[in-house]
C-alpha positions in Angstrom: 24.9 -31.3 40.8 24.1 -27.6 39.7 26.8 -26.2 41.8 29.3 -23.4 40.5 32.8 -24.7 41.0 34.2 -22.3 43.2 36.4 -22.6 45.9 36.6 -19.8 48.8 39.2 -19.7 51.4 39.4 -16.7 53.5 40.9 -13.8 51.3 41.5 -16.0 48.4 38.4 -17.5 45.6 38.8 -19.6 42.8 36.6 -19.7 39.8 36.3 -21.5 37.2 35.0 -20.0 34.1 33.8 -20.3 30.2 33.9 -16.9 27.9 33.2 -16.4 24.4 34.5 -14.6 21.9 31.7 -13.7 19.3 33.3 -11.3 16.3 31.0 -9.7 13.5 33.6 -8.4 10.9 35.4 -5.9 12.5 33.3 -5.6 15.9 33.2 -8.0 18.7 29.8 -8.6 21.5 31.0 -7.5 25.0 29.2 -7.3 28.0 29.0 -4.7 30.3 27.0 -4.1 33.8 25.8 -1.5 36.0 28.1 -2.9 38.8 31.4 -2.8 37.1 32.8 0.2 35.2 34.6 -2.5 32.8 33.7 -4.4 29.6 34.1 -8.4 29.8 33.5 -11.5 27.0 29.5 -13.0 28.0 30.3 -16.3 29.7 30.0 -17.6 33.5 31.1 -20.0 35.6 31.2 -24.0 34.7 29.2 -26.0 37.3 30.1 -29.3 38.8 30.3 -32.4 36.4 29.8 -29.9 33.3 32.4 -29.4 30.5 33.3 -26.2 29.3 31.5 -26.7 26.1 28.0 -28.0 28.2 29.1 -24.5 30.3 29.3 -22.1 27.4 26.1 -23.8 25.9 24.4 -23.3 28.6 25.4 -19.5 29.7 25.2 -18.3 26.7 21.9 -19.8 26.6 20.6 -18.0 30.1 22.5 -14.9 29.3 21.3 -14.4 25.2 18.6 -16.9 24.8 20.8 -18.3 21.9 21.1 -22.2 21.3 24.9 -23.1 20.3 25.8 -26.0 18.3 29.0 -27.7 19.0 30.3 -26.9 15.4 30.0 -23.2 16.1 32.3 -23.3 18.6 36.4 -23.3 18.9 38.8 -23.4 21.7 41.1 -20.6 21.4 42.5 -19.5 24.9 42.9 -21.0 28.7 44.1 -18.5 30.9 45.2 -18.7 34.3 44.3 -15.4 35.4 45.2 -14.0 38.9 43.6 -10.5 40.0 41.8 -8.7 43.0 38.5 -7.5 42.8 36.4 -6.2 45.7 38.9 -6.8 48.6 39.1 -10.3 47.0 41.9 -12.6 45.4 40.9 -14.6 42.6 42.5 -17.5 41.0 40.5 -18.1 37.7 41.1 -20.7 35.1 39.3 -19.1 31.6 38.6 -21.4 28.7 37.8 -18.7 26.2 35.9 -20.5 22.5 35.2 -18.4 19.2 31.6 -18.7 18.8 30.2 -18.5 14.9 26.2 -18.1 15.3 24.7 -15.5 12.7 21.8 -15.8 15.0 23.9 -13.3 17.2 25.4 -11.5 14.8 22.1 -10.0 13.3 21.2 -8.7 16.6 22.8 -5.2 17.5 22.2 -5.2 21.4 21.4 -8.1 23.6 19.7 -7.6 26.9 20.7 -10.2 29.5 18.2 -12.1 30.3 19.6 -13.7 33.3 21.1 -10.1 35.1 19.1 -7.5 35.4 21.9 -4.9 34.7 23.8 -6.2 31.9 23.8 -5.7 28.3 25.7 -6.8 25.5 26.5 -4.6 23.0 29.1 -4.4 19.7 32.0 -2.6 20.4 34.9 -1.8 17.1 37.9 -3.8 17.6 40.0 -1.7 16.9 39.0 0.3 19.6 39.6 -2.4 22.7 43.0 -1.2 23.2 42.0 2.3 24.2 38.9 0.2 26.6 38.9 -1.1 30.1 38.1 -4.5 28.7 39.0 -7.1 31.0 40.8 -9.6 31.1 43.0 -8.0 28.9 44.2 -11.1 27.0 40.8 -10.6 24.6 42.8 -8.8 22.4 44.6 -11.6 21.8 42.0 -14.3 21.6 40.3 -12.5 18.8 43.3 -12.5 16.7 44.6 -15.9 17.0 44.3 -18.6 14.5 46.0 -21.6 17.2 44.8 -22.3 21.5 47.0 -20.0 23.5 47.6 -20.5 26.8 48.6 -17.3 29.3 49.1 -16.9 33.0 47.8 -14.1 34.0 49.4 -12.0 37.4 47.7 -8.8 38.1 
């Protein structure tokens, strides 16, 4: 089935979603778009019968043009995030992996090939604390050597 799982009801949506965390010494890829005045990890939603690893593969795929082998990648977060956005409630569970491709990290801006508006470019890390980078527990994720797990109520 090549269904996004997502669950609406009414006010209320549920997602559930892959991110990745690419880091090239101190500087780490975000994404931005012409939509949204904030800064997120590249990633999308996981699709019915995939894992989150078959997910991430295949976004950052559509969204880079960039083939990821299993090796490259490392759990590192699961957040339960809970925020509004556009009159609507969301309910997200985030798997977020550290990605190692040096495929990626020779480029210095990305154009997204599957959205029209959206680019990923490098951003200094230490400078995501002073950004509207969301969610917020990146921060985190890039500097953490075990799997965290947060719940997230905005």
């Amino acid at each position: 089935m090549d269904k996004d799982v997502i669950i609406k009801d009414g006010e209320y949506k549920f997602n559930y979603r892959v991110a990745a965390v690419f880091v090239n010494k101190d500087r780490i890829l975000l994404q931005s778009t012409a939509e949204d005045s904030y800064l997120a990890l590249p990633g999308g939603r996981v699709k019915y019968n995939e894992t989150t690893i078959e997910a991430l593969k295949r976004e950052i795929k559509e969204e880079l043009g960039v083939t990821l082998k299993d090796s490259e990648m490392t759990l590192i977060h699961v957040a339960e995030n809970f925020f509004g956005h556009n009159g609507k409630r969301f309910h997200e569970l985030l798997f977020v992996y550290r990605i190692n491709n040096k495929e990626v990290n020779k480029k210095e801006e990305i154009k997204v090939i599957d959205k029209e508006t959206a680019i990923n470019k490098w951003y200094p890390i230490d400078s995501l604390k002073s950004m509207d980078v969301r969610p917020s527990i990146i921060v985190d994720s890039i500097k953490t050597k075990r799997i965290m797990h947060d719940i997230i109520v905005d």
